[in-house]
N, C-alpha and C positions, 0 to 999 in steps of 0.2 A: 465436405467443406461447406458452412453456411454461406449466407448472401443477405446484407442488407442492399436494398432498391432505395433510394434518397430522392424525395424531387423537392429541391431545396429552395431557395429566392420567401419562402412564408412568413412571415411574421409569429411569430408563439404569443398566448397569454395562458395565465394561471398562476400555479401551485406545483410544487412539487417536493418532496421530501425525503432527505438521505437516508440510503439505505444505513447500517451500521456497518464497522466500520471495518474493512477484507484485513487491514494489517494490525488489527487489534484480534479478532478472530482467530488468526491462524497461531497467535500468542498465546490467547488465552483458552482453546481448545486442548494445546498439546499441555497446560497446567492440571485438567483433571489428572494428569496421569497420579501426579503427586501423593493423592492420597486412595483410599479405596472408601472414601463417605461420599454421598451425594451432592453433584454441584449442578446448579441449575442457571444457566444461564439465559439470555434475552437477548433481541435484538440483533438476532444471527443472521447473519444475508445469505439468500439463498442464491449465492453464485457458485464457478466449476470449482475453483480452488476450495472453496470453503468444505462444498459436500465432499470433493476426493478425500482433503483431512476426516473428514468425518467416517469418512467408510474406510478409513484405515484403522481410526480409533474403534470401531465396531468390527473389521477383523483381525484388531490384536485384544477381543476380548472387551472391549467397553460396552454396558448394558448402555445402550440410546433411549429415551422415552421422549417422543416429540409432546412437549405440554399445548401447542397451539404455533400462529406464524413467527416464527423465528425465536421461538423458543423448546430448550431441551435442557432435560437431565440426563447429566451422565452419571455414572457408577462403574468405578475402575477395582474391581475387589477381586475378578478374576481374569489378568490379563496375562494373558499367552506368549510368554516369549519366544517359544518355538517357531511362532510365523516370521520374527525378526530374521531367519535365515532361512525363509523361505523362496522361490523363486518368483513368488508373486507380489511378496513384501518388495523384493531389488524391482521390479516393474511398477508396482503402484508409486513406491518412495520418489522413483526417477522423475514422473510425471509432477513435482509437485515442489517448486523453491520450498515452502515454507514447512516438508518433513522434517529439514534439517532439528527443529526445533523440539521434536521428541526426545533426540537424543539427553539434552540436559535433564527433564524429569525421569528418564528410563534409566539413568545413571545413577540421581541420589536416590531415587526408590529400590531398582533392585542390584543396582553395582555391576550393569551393561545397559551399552546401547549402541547400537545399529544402522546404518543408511549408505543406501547406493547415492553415488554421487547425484545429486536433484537437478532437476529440472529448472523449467520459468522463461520468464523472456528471456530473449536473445537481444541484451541490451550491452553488451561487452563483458568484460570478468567480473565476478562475484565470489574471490574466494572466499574459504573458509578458515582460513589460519586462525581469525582471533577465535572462532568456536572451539578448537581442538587446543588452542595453545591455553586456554581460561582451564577448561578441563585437566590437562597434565598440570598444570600450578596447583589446582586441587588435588591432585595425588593417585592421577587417573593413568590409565597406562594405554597409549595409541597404538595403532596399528590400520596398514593401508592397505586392500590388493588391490595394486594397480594392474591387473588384467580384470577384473570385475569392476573397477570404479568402484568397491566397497571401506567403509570407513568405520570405525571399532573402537569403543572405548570401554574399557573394564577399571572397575578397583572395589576390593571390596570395602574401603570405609572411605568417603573426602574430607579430607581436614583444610578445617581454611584456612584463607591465608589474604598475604597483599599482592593485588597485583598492579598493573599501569597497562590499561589496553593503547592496540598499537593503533588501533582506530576505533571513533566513536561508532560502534555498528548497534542498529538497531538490535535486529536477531540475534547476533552473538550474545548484547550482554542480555537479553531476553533469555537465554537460552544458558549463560554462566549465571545469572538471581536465579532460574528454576534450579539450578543443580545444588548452588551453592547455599539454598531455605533447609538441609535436609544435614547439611555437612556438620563435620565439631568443628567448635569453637569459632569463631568469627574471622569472615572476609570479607575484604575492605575493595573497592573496584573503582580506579580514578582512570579517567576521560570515559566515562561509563552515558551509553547515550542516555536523553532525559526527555523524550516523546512523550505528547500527552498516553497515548498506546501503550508503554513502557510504566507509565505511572499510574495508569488501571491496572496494570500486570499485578504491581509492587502493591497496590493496594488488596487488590483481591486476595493476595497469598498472605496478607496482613489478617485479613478477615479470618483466614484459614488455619491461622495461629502462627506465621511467620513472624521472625523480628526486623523486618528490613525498616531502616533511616536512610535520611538524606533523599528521600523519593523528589523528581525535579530537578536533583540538579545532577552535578557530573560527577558527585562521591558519594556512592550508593556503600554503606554498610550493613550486612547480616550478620547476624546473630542466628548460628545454628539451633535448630529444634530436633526433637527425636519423630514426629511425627505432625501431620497437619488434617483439619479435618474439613468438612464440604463449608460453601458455602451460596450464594447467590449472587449474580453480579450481572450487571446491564449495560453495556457495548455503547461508548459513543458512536454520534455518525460519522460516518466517512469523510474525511476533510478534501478528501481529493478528490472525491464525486462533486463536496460542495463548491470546490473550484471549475470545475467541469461545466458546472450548472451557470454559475458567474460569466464560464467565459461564453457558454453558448447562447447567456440572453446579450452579453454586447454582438458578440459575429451577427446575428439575427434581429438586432434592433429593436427585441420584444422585453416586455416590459414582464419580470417572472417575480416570483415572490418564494424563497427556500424559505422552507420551515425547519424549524427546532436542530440551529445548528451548534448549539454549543460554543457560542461566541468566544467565552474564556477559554476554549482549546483550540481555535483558529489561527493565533500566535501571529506571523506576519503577513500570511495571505489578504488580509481585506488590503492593507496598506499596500502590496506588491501590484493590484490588480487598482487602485486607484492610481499608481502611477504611471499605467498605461492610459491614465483619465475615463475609465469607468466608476461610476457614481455607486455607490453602494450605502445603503440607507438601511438603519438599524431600528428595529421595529420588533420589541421586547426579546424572542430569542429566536428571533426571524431576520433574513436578509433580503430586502428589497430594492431591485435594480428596473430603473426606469428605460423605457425605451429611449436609446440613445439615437434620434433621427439626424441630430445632425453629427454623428463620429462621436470619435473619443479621440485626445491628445496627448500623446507620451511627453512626459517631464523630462526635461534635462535634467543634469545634476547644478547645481548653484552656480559654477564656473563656466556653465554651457557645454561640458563635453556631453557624450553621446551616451545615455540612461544603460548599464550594464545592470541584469538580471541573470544572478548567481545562485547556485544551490547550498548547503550548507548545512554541518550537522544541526539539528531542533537548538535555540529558538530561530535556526535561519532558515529558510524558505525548502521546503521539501524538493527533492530532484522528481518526483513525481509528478509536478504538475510545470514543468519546463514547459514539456512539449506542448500545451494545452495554452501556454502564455507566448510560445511562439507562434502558434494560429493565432490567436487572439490580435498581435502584433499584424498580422500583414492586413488587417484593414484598419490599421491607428494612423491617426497622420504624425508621422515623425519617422525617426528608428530608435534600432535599439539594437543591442549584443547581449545575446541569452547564452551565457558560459554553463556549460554541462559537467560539471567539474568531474564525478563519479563515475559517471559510467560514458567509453568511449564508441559505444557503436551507438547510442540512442539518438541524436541527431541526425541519423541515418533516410528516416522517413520521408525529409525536406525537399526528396527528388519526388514525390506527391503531389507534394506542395506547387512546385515547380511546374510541373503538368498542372497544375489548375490556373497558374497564371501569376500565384505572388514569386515577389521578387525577396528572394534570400541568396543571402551568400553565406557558403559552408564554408566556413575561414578554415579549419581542420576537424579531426572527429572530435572535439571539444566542444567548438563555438560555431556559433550562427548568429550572421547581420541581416536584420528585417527592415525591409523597405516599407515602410504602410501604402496600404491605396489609397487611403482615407474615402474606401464605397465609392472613390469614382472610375472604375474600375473592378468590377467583381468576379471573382470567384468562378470559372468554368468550370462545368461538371465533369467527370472522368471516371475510369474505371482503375478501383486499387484492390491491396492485398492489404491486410492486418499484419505488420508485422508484430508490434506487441500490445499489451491491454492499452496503457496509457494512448501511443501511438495510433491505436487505432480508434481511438475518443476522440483524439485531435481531428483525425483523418474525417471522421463523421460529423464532426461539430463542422472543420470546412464544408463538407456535402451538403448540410443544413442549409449554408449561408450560403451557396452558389445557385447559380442558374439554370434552368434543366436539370437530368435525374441522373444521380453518380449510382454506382456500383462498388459495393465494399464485400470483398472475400476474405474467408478466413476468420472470419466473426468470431467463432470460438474463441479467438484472442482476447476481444471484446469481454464476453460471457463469463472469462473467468474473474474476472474484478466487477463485472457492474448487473445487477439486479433488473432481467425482462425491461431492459432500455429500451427497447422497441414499443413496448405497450406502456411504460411510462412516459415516452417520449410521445405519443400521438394522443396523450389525453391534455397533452398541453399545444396541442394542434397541429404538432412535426408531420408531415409527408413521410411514412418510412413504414415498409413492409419485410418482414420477412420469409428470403425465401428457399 
């Protein structure tokens, strides 16, 4: 188990720039399956999730050619279904939320697919309903062992059709457009999510000779093809690192400069993080946050109750970077209630928090009321555990901003979403070793 060492209280300046983007990645990877032509893609982040997909896709068969940093072609021409009931496929799959998402291109390509129930944070439940239920409306036939945790879907031909998902889920309808680019005849998908991540997906498999409409919004239509062929495609950045970065130059009072964040797919974040009253200055396709020495001030709402921060499917504020605006929150001068709508263990962290000295109150596994310091009062250092990636950004963004040298175990948590944060993070002048 890793260890980052933090000795926090420093000021930061510089530069820094998003990796690309872990939940577009783990998308648009499992979409080579699709065809067996060459697809080269860009702007790969070299974190744990991303390469286990990768070496899963290399031992079921996919030629890899690394072209340079974070970029590769793949070539799917000879892929191996036999390891899909292998005991090493149910081991590697497990380790990995975003296997789930093989299954839809393993399905319209060769009429199965496969997975042991997956892994990921331990953030509360994350079924899988709408993946298998999108699948059987297409013409797919399920099956479970529930002493394996194994998951099964066979047909030999999908034919489309309408459906109505029962939640806007990212993955899922990722994972119903892969299946459903390959199917006859056309399917139609209403409250179908609308991510910018989702809409590089729709577009890539456009390129590839899909017919998908409606890309952006919540009525995604395909138009079945008999086949699709390679293409090239380049990864936005991370939108949740770029918040990550936002929150750690106010905790820190350092004046940072993001580069090349793709402003038009940043949706409501610049707006949610100034109304914790951090200043955010736009500077061509750059975001520029000035050192906030005297605080930052959470808004009411117009009638003066108390500023609720909710998550929400796209265009509402991602549940990914909650946790990251609840730190950010305990040295604001005001409060606020960060409602956690989706997942019910991720507020979980806040007893961290608590040992470091901010004042929250865990109203249930939902919500949390933040008290700000407004920095007259900071931040003690302490010793913690990663519980999950997000979580453990937060945890380390507080370490940054506290006094004396915290302890963070469990890193690995860290490593699978964020890109050598340690040596990114000391070339804009952080305190942080790892050990």
């Amino acid at each position: 188990m890793g260890t980052f060492r933090i000795e926090g209280g420093h000021q930061l300046h510089g530069e820094i720039t998003p990796q690309g983007a872990k939940n577009e990645a783990l998308q648009i990877l499992c979409a080579v399956l699709l065809t067996p032509q060459a697809v080269t893609i860009h702007n790969i982040p070299d974190i744990l999730d991303v390469n286990k997909l990768i070496g899963i896709l290399e031992d079921l068969g996919v030629k890899i050619q690394k072209k340079g940093k974070g970029s590769y072609t793949f070539r799917a021409d000879e892929v191996n279904l036999g390891y899909l009931q292998s005991e090493q496929f149910k081991t590697d799959g497990r380790g990995l939320r975003g296997s789930i998402m093989l299954v839809g291109p393993l399905l319209a390509r060769f009429g199965m697919g496969y997975i042991p129930k997956p892994g990921g944070d331990k953030i509360g439940r994350r079924r899988l309903d709408t993946h298998f239920e999108g699948f059987v409306k297409l013409g797919a036939r399920f099956r479970y062992n529930r002493e394996e945790h194994f998951y099964g879907v066979e047909a030999k031909k999908l034919k489309g059709t309408y459906m109505l998902l029962d939640e806007a889920s990212v993955t899922g309808t990722a994972n119903i457009v892969m299946a459903a680019v390959l199917a006859e005849g056309t399917t139609t998908i209403y409250n179908a999510a609308c991510e910018p991540y989702l809409q590089q997906l729709c577009r890539m498999l456009n390129r590839m000779g899909a017919k998908i409409s409606g890309i952006g919004s919540n009525l995604l239509t395909i138009e079945g093809v008999t086949s699709l062929g390679g293409t090239e495609h380049r990864m936005l950045p991370d939108m949740i690192e770029i918040g990550s970065w936002i929150g750690l130059a106010a905790m820190t009072r350092s004046e940072l400069t993001i580069k090349d964040v793709s402003w038009e797919n940043l949706g409501l974040i610049p707006s949610v993080f100034a109304k914790l009253g951090i200043t955010l200055k736009k500077s061509g396709d750059d975001i520029v946050i000035p050192a906030h020495k005297k605080g930052y001030e959470i808004q009411n709402f117009i009638d003066g109750s108390i500023l609720t921060i909710a998550d929400a499917p796209w265009p509402g504020l991602t549940p990914d970077l909650l946790s990251i605006i609840l730190v950010v929150a305990t040295q604001a001068r005001g409060e606020v209630l960060i409602h956690q709508k989706m997942f019910e263990s991720r507020l979980f962290f806040v007893d961290k928090l608590l040992d470091m000295g901010a004042k929250v109150i865990l109203c249930d596994p939902h919500r949390a009321t933040v008290i700000g310091h407004d920095f007259k009062s900071t931040l003690k250092a302490t010793t913690m555990v990663s519980p999950d990636i997000r979580a453990g950004v937060s945890l380390l963004i507080a370490a940054l901003s506290a006094r004396g040298t915290s302890t963070i175990h469990n890193i690995e948590q860290i490593d699978r979403g964020y890109e050598a944060i340690d040596t990114r993070l000391r070339a804009i002048g952080a305190k942080i070793t790892r050990v």
